[in-house]
C-alpha positions as CSV (number, residue, x, y, z in Angstrom):
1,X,136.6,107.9,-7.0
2,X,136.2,107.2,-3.1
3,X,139.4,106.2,-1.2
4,X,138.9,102.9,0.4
5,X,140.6,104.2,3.3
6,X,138.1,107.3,3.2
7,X,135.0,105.1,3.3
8,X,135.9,103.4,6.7
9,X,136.1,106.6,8.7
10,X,132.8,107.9,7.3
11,X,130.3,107.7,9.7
12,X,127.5,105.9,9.2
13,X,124.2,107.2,7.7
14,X,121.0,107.8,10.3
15,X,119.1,105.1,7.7
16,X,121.3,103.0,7.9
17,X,121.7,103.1,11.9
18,X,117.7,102.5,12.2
19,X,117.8,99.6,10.4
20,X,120.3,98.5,12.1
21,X,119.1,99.3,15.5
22,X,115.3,97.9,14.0
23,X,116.8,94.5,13.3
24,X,118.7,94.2,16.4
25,X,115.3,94.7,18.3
26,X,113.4,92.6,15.9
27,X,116.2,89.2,16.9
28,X,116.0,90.3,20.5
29,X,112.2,90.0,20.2
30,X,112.5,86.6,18.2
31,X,114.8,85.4,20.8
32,X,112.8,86.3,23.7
33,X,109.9,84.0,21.7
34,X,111.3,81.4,20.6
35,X,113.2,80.8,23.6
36,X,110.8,79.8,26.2
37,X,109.0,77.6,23.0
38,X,112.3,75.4,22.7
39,X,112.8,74.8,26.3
40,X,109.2,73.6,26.4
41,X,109.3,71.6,23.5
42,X,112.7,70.0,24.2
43,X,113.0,68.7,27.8
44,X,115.4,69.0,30.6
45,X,117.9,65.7,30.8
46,X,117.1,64.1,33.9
47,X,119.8,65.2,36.1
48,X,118.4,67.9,35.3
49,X,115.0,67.4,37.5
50,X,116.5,67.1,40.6
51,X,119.5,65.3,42.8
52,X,119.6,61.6,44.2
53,X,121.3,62.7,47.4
54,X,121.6,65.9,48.8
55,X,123.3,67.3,52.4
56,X,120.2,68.8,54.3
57,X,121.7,70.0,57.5
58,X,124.4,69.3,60.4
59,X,124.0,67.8,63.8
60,X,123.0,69.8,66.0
61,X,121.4,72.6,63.7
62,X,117.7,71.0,64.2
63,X,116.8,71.1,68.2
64,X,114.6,67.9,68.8
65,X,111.1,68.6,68.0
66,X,111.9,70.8,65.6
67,X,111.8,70.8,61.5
68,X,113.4,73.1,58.4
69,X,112.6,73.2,54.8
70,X,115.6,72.3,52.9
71,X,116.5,72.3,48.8
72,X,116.2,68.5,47.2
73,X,116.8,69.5,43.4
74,X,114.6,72.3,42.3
75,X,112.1,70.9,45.2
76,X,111.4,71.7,48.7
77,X,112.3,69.0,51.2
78,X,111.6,68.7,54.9
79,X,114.1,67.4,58.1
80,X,112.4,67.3,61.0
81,X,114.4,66.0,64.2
82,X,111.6,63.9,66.3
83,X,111.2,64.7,70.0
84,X,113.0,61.5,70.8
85,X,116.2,62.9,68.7
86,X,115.4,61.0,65.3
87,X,115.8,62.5,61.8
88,X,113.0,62.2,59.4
89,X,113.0,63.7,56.1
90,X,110.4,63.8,53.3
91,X,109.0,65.8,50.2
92,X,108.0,69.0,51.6
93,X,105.1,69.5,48.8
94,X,101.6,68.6,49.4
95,X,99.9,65.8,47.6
96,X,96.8,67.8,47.1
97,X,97.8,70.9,45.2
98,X,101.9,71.1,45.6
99,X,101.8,73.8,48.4
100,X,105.2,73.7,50.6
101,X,104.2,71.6,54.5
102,X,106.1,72.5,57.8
103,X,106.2,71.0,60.7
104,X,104.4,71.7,63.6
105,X,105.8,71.0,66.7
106,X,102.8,71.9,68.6
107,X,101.3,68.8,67.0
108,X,104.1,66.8,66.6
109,X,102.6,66.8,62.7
110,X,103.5,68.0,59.2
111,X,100.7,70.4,58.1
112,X,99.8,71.9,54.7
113,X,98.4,75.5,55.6
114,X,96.9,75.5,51.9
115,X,94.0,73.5,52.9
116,X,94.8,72.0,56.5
117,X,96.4,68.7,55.4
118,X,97.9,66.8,58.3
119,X,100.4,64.2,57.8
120,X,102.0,62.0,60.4
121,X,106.0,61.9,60.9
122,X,106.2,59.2,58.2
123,X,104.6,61.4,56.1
124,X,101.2,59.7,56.0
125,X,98.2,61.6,55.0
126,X,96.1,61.7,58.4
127,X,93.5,64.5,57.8
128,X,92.0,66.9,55.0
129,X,92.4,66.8,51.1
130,X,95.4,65.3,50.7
131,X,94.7,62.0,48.5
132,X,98.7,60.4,49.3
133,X,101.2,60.3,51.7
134,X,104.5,62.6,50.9
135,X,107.3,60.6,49.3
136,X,109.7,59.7,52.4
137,X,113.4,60.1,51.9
138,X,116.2,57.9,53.6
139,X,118.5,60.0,56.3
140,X,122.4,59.1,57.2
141,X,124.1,61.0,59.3
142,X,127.6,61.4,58.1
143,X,129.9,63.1,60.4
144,X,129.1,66.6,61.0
145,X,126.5,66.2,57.9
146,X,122.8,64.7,57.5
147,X,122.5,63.2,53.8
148,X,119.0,62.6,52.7
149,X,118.5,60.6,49.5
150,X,115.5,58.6,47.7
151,X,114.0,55.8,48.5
152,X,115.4,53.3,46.4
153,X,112.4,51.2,44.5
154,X,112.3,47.5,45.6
């Protein structure tokens, strides 16, 4: 008869270390499935989708004229400082096929270089494919820091 004490020390059989080692790969691979297939099928909460208010910049970062891409949720948003020293901010995706817009201050207009969308600083569709304007956001200035936030709906 085996020791107990024996059994624990002896090292374990190649068989059984393949089939160990085969499982393990087999769950990783299951995993790596099934994964993306849950987070499809179950969606994100809400908060989730992106933020209500959000600090875009400080004074004095934008020069006037001028315009930077900035993070609203897990979307691109766009502050541009107007020539007259005004911040503006809006969605920085384009209504035609969701490429990111700058501003051009050449122009004094928000372009899509995807397909040569202009907008105006309110973010009104002006020229080319774009078939809306860009959802406007509302700018305070608090302190050192510039908030942007949603519109709320009326």
């Amino acid at each position: 008869m085996i020791n107990p004490s024996e059994r624990l020390s002896a090292p374990l059989p190649r068989r059984r270390f393949v089939e160990v080692l085969l499982s393990g790969g087999f769950l990783a691979t299951a995993a790596a499935f099934f994964y993306p297939v849950l987070r499809y099928l179950i969606p994100p909460k809400a908060s989730d989708l992106g933020a209500d208010s959000v600090v875009a910049g400080r004074v004095g970062e934008l020069k006037p004229n001028s315009g930077k891409i900035f993070r609203f949720g897990n979307r691109p948003g766009l502050l541009i400082r107007t020539a007259d020293g005004q911040y503006r901010a809006m969605s920085a995706t384009c209504t035609h096929l969701s490429c990111t817009v700058q501003y051009r201050d050449d122009l004094h207009e928000v372009w899509c270089a995807c397909h040569n969308g202009m907008y105006d600083l309110n973010g009104r569709n002006i020229s080319g494919p774009p078939p809306r304007p860009l959802e406007s956001y509302e700018v305070q200035v608090r302190g050192e820091e510039i908030f942007v936030r949603r519109r709320r709906e009326a």
